[in-house]
Each structure stands twice: as C-alpha cells, then as structure tokens.
N, C-alpha and C positions, 0 to 999 in steps of 0.2 A: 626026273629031269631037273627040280630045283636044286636038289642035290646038288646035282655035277654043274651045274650053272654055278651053285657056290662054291664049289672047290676051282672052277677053271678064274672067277675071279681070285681067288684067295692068291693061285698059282702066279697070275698076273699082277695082282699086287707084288708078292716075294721074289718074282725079276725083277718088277721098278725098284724095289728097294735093294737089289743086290747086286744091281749095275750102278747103281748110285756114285759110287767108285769112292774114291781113298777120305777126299776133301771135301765133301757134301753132308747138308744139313737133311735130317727128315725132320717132319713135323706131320704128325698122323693124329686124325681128329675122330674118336670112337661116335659112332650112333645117339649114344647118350651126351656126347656136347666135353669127353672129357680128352684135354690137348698134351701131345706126347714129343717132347722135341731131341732128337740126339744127333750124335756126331757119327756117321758110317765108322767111323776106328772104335767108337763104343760096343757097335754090333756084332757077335756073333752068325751062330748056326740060325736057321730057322726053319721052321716044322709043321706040317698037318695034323695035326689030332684027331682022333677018329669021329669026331664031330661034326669033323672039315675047318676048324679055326687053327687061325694061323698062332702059332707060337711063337715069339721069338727071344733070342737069348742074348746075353753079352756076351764078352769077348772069353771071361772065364765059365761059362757055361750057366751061368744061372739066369732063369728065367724075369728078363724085365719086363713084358706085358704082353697076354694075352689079348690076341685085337676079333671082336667078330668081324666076320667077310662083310659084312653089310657094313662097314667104317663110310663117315660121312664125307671124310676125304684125306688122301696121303700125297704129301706135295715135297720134289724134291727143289731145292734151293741154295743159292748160295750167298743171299743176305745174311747181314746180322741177327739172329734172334735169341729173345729171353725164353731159358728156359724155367728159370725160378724166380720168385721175387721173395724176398724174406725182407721181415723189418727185426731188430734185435737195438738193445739197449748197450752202450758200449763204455767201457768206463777205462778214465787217467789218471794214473796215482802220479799227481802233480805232487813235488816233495809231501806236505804233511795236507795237502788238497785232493781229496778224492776227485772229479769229476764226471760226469755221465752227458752222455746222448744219444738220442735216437735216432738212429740209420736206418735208411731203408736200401737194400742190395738187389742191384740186377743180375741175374750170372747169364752171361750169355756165352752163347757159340760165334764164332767169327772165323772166316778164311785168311787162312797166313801162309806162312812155307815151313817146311821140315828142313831141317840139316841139310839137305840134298840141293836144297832149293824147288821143291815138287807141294803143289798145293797141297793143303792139310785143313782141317779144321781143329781150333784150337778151343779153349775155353777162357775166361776172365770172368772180372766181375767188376764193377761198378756201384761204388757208393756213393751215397751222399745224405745229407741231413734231412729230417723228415720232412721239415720246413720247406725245401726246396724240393724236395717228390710232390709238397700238396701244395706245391704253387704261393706258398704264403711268404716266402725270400726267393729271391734272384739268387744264382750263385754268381760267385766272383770269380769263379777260372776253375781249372781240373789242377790236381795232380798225378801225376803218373807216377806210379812207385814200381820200382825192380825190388821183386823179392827176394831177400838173402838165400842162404843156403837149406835147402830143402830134402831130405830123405825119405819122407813117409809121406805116402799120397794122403794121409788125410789133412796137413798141415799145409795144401797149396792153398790159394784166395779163395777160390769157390766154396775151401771145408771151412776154413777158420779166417779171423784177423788177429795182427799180431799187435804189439805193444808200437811199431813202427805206426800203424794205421790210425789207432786210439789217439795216437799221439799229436795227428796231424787234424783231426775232427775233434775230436771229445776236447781237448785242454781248455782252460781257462777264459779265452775272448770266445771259444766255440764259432769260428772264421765260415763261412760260408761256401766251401768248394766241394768241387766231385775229383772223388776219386778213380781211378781206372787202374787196372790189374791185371795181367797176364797170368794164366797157368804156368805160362811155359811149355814148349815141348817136352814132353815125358811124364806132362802129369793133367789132373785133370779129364777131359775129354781122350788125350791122347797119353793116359798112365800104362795104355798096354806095352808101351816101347820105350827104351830107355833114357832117358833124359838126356839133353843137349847143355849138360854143365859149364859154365866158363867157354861155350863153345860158340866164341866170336859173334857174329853177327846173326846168327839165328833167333836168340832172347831179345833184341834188340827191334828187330825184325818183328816179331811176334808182339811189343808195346806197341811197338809203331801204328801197326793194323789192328790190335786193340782200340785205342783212343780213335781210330777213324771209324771201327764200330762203333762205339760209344756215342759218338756225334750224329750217325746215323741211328741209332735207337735213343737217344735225347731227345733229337728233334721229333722224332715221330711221336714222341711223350709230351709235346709241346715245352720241353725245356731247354733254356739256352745255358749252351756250354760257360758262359761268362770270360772276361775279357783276359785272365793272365791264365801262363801256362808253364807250370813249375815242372821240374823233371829229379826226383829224388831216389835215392837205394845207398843202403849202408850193407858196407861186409861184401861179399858176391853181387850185389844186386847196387852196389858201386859201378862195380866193374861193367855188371848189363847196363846201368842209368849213363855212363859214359858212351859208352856205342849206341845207346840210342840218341844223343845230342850230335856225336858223329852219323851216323843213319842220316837225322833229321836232314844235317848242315848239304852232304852227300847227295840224299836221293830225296828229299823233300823242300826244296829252299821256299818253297812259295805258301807249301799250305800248313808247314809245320813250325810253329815259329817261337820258341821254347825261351820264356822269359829268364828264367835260373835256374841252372841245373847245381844241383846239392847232394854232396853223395862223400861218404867217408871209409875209411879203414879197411881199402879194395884191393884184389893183386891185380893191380892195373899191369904189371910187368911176371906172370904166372914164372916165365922162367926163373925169372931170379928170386923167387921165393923159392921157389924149387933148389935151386944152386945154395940159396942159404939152408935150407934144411938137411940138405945133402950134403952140405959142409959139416955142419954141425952134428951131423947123426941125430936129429931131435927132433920134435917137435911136439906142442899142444894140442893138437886139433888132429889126431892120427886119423880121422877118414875123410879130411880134406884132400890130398895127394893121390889116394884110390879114387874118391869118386872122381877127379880129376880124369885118372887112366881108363877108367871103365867108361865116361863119360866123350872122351878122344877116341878111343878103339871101336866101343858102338858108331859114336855119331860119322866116324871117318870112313868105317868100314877096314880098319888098318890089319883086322882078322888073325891078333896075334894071342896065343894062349896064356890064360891070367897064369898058368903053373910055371911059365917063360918070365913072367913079372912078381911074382907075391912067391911069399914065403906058400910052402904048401898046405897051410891049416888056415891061411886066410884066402888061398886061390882057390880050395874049396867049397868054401863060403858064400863066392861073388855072388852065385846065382841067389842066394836066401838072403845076405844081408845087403847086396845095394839095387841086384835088379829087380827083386822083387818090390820094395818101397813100403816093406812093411816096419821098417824101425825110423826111429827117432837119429840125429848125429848123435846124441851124448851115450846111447847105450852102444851105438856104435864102436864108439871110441872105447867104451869101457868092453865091449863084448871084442877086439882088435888087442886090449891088453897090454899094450908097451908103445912107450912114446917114442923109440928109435928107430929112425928108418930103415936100417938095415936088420933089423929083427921082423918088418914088414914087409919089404922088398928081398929078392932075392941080391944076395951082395953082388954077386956078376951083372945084373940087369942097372945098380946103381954106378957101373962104371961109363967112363963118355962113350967109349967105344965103341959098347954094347949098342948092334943094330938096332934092338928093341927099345932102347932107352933115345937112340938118335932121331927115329919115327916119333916117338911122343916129345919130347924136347921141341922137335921142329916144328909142331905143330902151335904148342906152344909160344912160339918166339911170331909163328905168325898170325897169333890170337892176340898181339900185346896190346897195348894201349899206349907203347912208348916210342911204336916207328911207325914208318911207312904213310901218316897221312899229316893234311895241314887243316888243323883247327880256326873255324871262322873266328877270325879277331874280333866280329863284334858279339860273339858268345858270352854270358856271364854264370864262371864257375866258382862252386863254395869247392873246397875241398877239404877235409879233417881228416888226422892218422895221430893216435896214440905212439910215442915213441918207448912205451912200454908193451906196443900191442904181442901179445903171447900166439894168437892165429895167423894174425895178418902182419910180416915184418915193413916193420915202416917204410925202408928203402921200395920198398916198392911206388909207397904214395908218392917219396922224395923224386921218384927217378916219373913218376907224371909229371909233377909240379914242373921240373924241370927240363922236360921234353917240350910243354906248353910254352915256356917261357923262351925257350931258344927259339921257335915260331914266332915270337910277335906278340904274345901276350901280356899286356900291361898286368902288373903283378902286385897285393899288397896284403900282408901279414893282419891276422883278425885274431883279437883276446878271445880266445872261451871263457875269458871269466866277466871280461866289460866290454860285449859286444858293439859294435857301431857298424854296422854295415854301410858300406860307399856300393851305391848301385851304380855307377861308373865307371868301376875298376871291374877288368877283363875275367880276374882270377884274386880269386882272396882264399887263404889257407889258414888254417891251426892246425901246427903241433906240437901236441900238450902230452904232457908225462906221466908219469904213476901212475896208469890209467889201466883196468885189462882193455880189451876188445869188447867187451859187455859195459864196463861202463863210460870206455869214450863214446859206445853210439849212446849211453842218457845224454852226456854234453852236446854230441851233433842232434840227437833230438831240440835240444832246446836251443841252438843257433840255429837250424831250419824255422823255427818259428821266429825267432827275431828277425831274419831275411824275407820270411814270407808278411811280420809285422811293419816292415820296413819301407816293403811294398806298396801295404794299405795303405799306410801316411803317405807316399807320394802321389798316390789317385787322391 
C-alpha cells in the first residue's frame, strides 16, 4: 500500500509538471532541503524507475535530476526566479592597465514572448559588483546590454561574459551599476529552438522583460536598482539595443525610462547590407547572411527548403552547423570557406525575383530600423560605425543617423579621439576610419565610458 501511495504521488507530481505548459517556471524543493529551478522548454521525457522515483530528463534526453516521491515541495510559477548565483573575478586590459573586479551573477528565469508572440520563459543574468550584492555601495543605475552575435550556446550571458561586460564594470573608476542580460530566444533556457536573430522585436521584447525581472528579484534582495538607466549593444546587439529604446518609447512610456542609449556598428537597415553584399558578391563575415535566413524562415515559419537557398554542401550543413549551436561564428565562417555570396547561396535564389529571396527580403525591410516609426525627441542616442567596418557596411549606420534626423532629431558630431559629450543633444554620432569592426567597438567601448563618466559629473 505504501508503495503505490508513492507511485500515485510521483504520478501526480509528473502531471503538474507536465501541464506546466510552454512558459512556466518549476522550482522543486528535494526532502533533503536541495532547490531545482527550470524552464518547462528545458524539460524533456520523464519516468518511473523501478523504485517508484521519478526521473526526469531534458530536452536532449539526458538525465537532470532524480527527485524522491517524498519532495518537500514542487511549485509551478511565473515569477522571476534565480536559479544560480555565482561570484567570479573579472578582468580589463585597459590599454597597458590590466584591471579586475569582483562580480557577483544572478541568472534567472523570467517570462517574455517567443517570436509568435506566445508566453515563453526565457533566461538572463544579472550582474553587478560585489560591493553592491553585500550592501557595502549603492548602485548608481543598471545597464542593459544587447548581446552581439552569438552561435554556440555556450557563449550566451548565463555561460560566459564578454569583453563588452568587463568593459562596463571592471575598467578603471570601477563605476557602480547592475548589469541585466538577456539570453535571448534561442538560447539559454530556450536553446532547444532556433534562435530569433535580427528578428525585430522579439530581442527587444525579451530586454525589456528582463530588466523588469531584474527589479523584481533586486528588490526582494533588498537592493535598489539606482537612479540612471543606460541602454547599450555593439555589432547585432546595436541593432537589438535600438528596438529596445523603440519598445521602451512604444509600449513603456512611463515605467521605462532610458537615460542613453549607446550602441555602434549595427545593420540597423538588414536590407541594405544585404543589397551591398549582393552587389558586391563578397563579404567578411560569411555566416552572418545564413544565420540571418535560418533565423527569418524558423522564427517566421516561412517553411522554405535551405537546398531552395544555400549552395548544396552548405544547405546540408544547416541542421549541424547553425541549428544545432554547437560552433563558434569564426570556425563557421572558416568551416562555410569562401567569402562570395554566390558560392554560398544559390545564384538563382540571389536574384530580386526569386520568390524565395522576396519572402526574406520582405521581411527584412520590415525588421528595419530606418522606417515606419517616430523616435521620441526627447531620447538621447550615441551612435558609432567604422567607415572601414569589414562586417557591418557603414551605410547602414549612415542610413539610421539619418532616418533620426529627418524625424526631429537635434543632431551633433562627437571625436572618438577628444570626447566631450553634450547630454543635451538628441543624437551624437562618430564615424571614424581605418578601423575593423573589432576594433571600432575598443573606441565605442571607451566613448561608452566617457558618456556614462559624463553622466556621474552631472549628478
């Protein structure tokens, strides 16, 4: 009789958790006091054992934790919650200045939306300085970073931090703010499904409801978010840190209120980089334009065959080297082999014509960032583009700058090399030359920090 008492609990636990549905948090608490929190799109199968305990497994079948029937509690929800904290040491090779600090990391789970628009549970993470985890400094405001370009699920926020993050904590004044981070759809929590690249408002969407997690697991840490709210991403995660200032202005006028947004060398205008590369037959960066299509035809559901788009030794591929998310871009590009587009594409698919190439185009041109809405004039935008950039063709920046400025936007030209930021002016840009794309984001690194130095002087 104990027996099957424990198996019809176990049984009734593995319905609550498996109606749970798409968007929902579990948080299962074992007998022994030890606390397990995931995201329903983490979870897999799950199983009886001849014991009568429940198994269960993730999504690629391997076993994440055996739970006894006797669990002290399994609670489904859709708050914010942490499921890791980590402290780690973080270091800034300021020109011939090393620097280090100590961060301490929340990763949580949080509800957002999917491509579709259909609740989801996503993942982020949450930094900030040790000093301000143990209560010993106040922070002075968050920044919100759009992460760049991303391929290999181990490289979202929750696995690693980049030189962009370091850069904004560790440097030299060692400034006082929290950071906040999105996975992103398609990695992290939700890496089972393909990523939502360049794909408009969904990355945007998913900061957004980040940072209002973040404020809701702050506050319950007794820490206050601090008074400014910076909005940054170089490269792709330009492009997301733009839509999210659009988002804010859009769907949050009241509670989002984004002191500068700073973001450089983005295809704020996807088509026309497209158009330039397709002109030119070339490009740097050969698995930016596929993940691009793979990115559009998942998130869209446009259901068109990679062998219809890609050469056939790269349409092959798709499934191992972009939906899987096991490489890195650089071995991509080198394991893709040729920088000409029409040696990656099929030539017939590179024509306007081509049905297949006029479905992603379109979508494209209605992902921009150069039409169809009106930027609040009292917004304040840095913007930087290398006019050497080899990934990202400048016109693209050129054709934002100048989108903003035909709306109303008071406009003024900033040195990369003898910064003076005017917090007054609407929009202030650099663009600077002989630069790659790797190294105009070190100079937008370091005018981020004078904008955000610029700041502190006027509090």
């Amino acid at each position: 009789m104990k027996k099957a008492m424990k198996r019809l609990l176990v049984l009734s636990v593995a319905m609550l958790w498996m109606t749970a549905g798409y968007g929902k948090i579990v948080k299962v608490t074992t007998k022994n006091g030890v606390e397990r929190v995931f995201a329903t799109t983490q979870l897999g199968d799950m199983e009886i054992d001849s014991e009568g305990e429940m198994v269960v497994y993730d999504y690629l079948g391997e076993p994440i934790e055996q739970i006894d029937a006797n669990l002290s509690t399994i609670e489904i929800t859709d708050e914010p919650t942490v499921f890791a904290t980590e402290e780690n040491t973080w270091t800034f090779a300021d020109e011939d200045l090393l620097t280090k600090r100590d961060v301490v990391t929340l990763k949580m789970l949080y509800n957002s939306t999917d491509p579709d628009g259909q609740a989801v549970t996503l993942s982020g993470a949450i930094h900030m300085p040790k000093e301000v985890w143990e209560r010993e400094k106040e922070s002075r405001g968050v920044m919100l970073v759009s992460h760049s370009t991303v391929s290999n699920r181990a490289e979202c926020p929750t696995n690693r931090y980049t030189r962009v993050e370091s850069m904004l904590l560790a440097w030299r004044t060692k400034p006082e703010y929290i950071i906040v981070e999105s996975d992103f759809y398609g990695f992290g929590s939700t890496e089972r499904y393909p990523q939502a690249y360049l794909f408009g408002r969904t990355n945007a969407r998913a900061t957004i409801d980040a940072l209002r997690a973040a404020r809701t697991i702050l506050r319950q840490n007794g820490i206050e978010c601090g008074k400014r709210l910076f909005n940054i991403g170089y490269s792709s995660g330009a492009y997301d840190a733009a839509m999210v200032q659009r988002i804010a202005d859009e769907e949050h006028p009241t509670d989002i209120k984004i002191d500068h947004t700073m973001i450089g060398g983005g295809p704020m205008n996807i088509s026309l980089m497209y158009d330039i590369l397709r002109d030119a037959d070339s490009t740097d960066y050969a698995v930016a334009l596929p993940l691009v299509a793979v990115s559009y035809n998942e998130s869209a559901h446009l259901g068109l065959d990679y062998h219809d788009i890609f050469q056939k030794h790269i349409a092959d591929k798709i499934e191992e080297w972009i939906l899987s998310k096991e490489h890195s871009t650089r071995p991509l590009c080198d394991s893709i082999g040729t920088k000409k587009l029409s040696e990656i594409f099929l030539p017939e698919f590179l024509r306007e014509d081509n049905p297949n190439n006029q479905k992603l185009v379109a979508l494209m041109r209605q992902h921009t960032m150069v039409d169809g809405w009106q930027p609040d004039l009292d917004d304040r935008i840095f913007y930087l583009h290398s006019q050497s950039d080899e990934v990202v063709m400048h016109e693209c920046g050129e054709a934002y700058v100048d989108f903003l400025r035909s709306k109303g936007m008071t406009h003024s030209t900033l040195s990369a090399w003898f910064p003076n930021p005017q917090l007054d002016v609407n929009l202030q840009t650099t663009f600077i030359t002989l630069l790659s794309h790797e190294g105009a984001a070190a100079v937008f690194a370091r005018q981020v920090q004078h904008i955000v130095q610029a700041w502190e002087n006027k509090d």
